[in-house]
N, C-alpha and C positions, 0 to 999 in steps of 0.2 A: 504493500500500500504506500510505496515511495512516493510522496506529492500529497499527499492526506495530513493536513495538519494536525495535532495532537496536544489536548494539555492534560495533565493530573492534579489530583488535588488528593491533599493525602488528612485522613480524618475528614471522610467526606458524609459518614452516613447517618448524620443529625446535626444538629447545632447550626454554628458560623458554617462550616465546611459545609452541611447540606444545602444551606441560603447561598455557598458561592459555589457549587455546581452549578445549580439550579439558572443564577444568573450565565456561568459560563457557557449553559446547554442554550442559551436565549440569544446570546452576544457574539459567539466563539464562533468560527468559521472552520469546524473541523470534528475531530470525536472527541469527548470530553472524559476521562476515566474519574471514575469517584471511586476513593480506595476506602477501604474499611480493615482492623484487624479480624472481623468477627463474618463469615461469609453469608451466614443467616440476614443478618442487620442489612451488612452491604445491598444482599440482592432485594430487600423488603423496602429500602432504600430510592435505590431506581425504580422498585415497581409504583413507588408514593409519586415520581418524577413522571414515568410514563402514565400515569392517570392524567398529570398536569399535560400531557401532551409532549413532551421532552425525553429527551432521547438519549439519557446517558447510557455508558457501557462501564462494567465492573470487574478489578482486578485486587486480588487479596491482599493487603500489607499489615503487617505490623512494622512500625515503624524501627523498634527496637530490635527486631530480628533483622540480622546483617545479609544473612542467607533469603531469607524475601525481599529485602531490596535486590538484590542479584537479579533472583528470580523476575522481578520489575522490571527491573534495568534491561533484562536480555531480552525480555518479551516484548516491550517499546522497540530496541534497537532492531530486533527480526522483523518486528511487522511493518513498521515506520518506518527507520533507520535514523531518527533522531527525535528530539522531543521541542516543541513551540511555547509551552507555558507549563510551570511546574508551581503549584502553588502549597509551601509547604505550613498545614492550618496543622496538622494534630499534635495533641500537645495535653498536660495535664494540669490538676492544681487540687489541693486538699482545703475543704472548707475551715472556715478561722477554728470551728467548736472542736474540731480534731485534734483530738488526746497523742494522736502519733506521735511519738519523740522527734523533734526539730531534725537530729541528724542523721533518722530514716527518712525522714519528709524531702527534706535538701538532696540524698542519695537517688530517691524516686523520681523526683522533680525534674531534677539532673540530668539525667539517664533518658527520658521520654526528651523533654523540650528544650536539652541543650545539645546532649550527644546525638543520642539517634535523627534528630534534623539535622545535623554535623554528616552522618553516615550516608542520610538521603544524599544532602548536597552531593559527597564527595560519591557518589556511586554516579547519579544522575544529571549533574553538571557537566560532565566529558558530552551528554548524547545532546544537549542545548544547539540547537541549529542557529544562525546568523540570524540577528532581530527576534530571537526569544527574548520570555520573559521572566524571572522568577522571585516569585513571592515569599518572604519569611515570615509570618503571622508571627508578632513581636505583641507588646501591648505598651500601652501608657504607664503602666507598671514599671517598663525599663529607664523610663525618662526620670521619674519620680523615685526611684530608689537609688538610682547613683548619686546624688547628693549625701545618702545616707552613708555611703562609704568613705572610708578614710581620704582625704587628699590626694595618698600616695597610689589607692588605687582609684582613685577617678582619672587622674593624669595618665595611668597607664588605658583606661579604658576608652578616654578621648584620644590616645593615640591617633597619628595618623601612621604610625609604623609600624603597631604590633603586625605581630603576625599569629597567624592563625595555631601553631604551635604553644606562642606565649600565651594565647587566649586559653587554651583545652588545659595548660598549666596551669593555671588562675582559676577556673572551673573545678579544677581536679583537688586545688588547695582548698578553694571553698567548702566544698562536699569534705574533706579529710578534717579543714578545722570544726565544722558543724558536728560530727560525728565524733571528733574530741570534745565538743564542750568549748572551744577557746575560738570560734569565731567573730564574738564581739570583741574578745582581745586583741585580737590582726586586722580591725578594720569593718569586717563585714557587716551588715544589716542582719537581722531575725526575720528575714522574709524570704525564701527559698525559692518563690514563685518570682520574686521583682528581678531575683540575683539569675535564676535562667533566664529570663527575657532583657535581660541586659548583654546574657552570653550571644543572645538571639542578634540582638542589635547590630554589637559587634562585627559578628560573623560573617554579616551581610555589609558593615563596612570591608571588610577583608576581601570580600568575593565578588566586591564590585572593582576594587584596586586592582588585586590578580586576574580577573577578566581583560579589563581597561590594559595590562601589559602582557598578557599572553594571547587574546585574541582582537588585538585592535581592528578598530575598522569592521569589525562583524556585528554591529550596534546591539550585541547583548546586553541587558539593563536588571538589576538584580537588585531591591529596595527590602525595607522589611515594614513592618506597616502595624498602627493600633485601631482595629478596626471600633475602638469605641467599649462602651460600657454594652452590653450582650446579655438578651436574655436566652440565657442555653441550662441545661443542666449542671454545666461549672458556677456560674454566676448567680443563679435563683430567679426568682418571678419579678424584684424589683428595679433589676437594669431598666435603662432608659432607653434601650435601643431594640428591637426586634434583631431575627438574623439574619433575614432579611438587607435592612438600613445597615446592618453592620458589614454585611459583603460588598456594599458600595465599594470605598478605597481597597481593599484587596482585589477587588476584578477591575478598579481603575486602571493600577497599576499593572494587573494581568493583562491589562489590552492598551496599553498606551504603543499608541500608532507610532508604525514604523517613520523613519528620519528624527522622534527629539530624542535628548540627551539628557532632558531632567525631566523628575528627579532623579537623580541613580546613587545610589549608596547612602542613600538618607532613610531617617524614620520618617514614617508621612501618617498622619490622622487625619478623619476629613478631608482627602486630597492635598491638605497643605503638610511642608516640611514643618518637624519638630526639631529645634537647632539643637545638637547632640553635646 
């Protein structure tokens, strides 16, 4: 199916992720994949899509299993031979009343919506055809807890040089001092969830710069985005947003028309950049 355009969205079968299928099945010019860990969900999923008239197709992920990305990875490049929009939504978060110990939570947290979107990237970035697009579902979370860390790691976090290595190191310290008990002591915040979505941010700083000097001139564009307060099963009944309203800026960003050059390597909420 070479010439068949192709996006994914991974954490596609409820929430945010369902609302940005759903938009992408509307907007997209090509097959839209809504991935799910759970293949029941997934296919009940699309069948909620095809009642709406919409026409998605379903491929199994867990995001944390490395061996299913592969599995992703090879199925997109056999059928397609590259991939046009990847939009990475799945991701976790434990509500405030949760007794878990802080540094299983941080461990959890970590593993889903810093690493494993880490793993998508680096499996499914190489198949990104010229003038892709890729989305990091970050949140305003990221923006708001980095003030709460120490100076020394806000500076390394506004880098414009870390690199992605320093980041997964910083990440890996976090989760070891939460799980020691001593992560207020080295700087960190008590918020697990703000501290991955800052890893998120980053990352997508990082994957815009290394794009920008390994595939120049191929107008790939890689941002990560707060799609807003969400009423989903994470967030509870009192968000301010549907998931609907809340796919807006992530399928912005998912289709921002070929020839611009912003935003790219920025957080964006509401369509506008949040200055990092």
């Amino acid at each position: 199916m070479a010439g068949v355009r192709v996006a994914v969205v991974t954490g596609g079968n409820k929430g945010l992720g369902l609302a940005i299928v759903r938009a992408l099945c509307k907007q997209f010019q090509g097959d839209v994949y809504l991935t799910a860990r759970n293949p029941k969900l997934g296919e009940e999923a699309v069948k909620t899509l095809n009642n709406e008239g919409l026409s998605p197709l379903f491929h199994q992920l867990d995001i944390t299993d490395l061996t299913g990305i592969r599995t992703l990875r090879d199925f997109i490049k056999e059928k397609y031979g590259g991939l046009d929009v990847l939009v990475n939504n799945a991701g976790i978060a434990f509500r405030a009343a949760d007794t878990t110990p802080f540094g299983t939570q941080a461990e959890i947290i970590l593993k889903t919506n810093f690493f494993a979107t880490r793993d998508v990237c680096n499996e499914l970035l190489p198949l990104i055809r010229p003038n892709g697009r890729v989305v990091n579902v970050s949140s305003i979370f990221s923006h708001t807890t980095l003030p709460k860390c120490s100076p020394e790691l806000q500076e390394r976090f506004r880098s414009d040089t870390i690199t992605e290595d320093e980041l997964v190191k910083l990440m890996e310290k976090f989760v070891e001092d939460a799980k020691n008990g001593v992560h207020q002591d080295n700087g960190w915040p008590t918020f697990a969830y703000g501290v991955s979505k800052i890893g998120v941010t980053v990352l997508s700083r990082i994957q815009a710069r290394q794009l920008k000097e390994t595939r120049k001139g191929e107008g790939i564009i890689v941002n990560s985005c707060c799609p807003g307060w969400v009423r989903t099963g994470m967030t509870g009944p009192e968000a301010t947003k549907s998931p609907d309203e809340g796919a807006v800026t992530p399928v912005y960003l998912a289709l921002l028309p070929t020839g611009v050059d912003s935003p790219y390597g920025e957080l964006v909420s509401d369509k506008k950049v949040v200055i990092w």
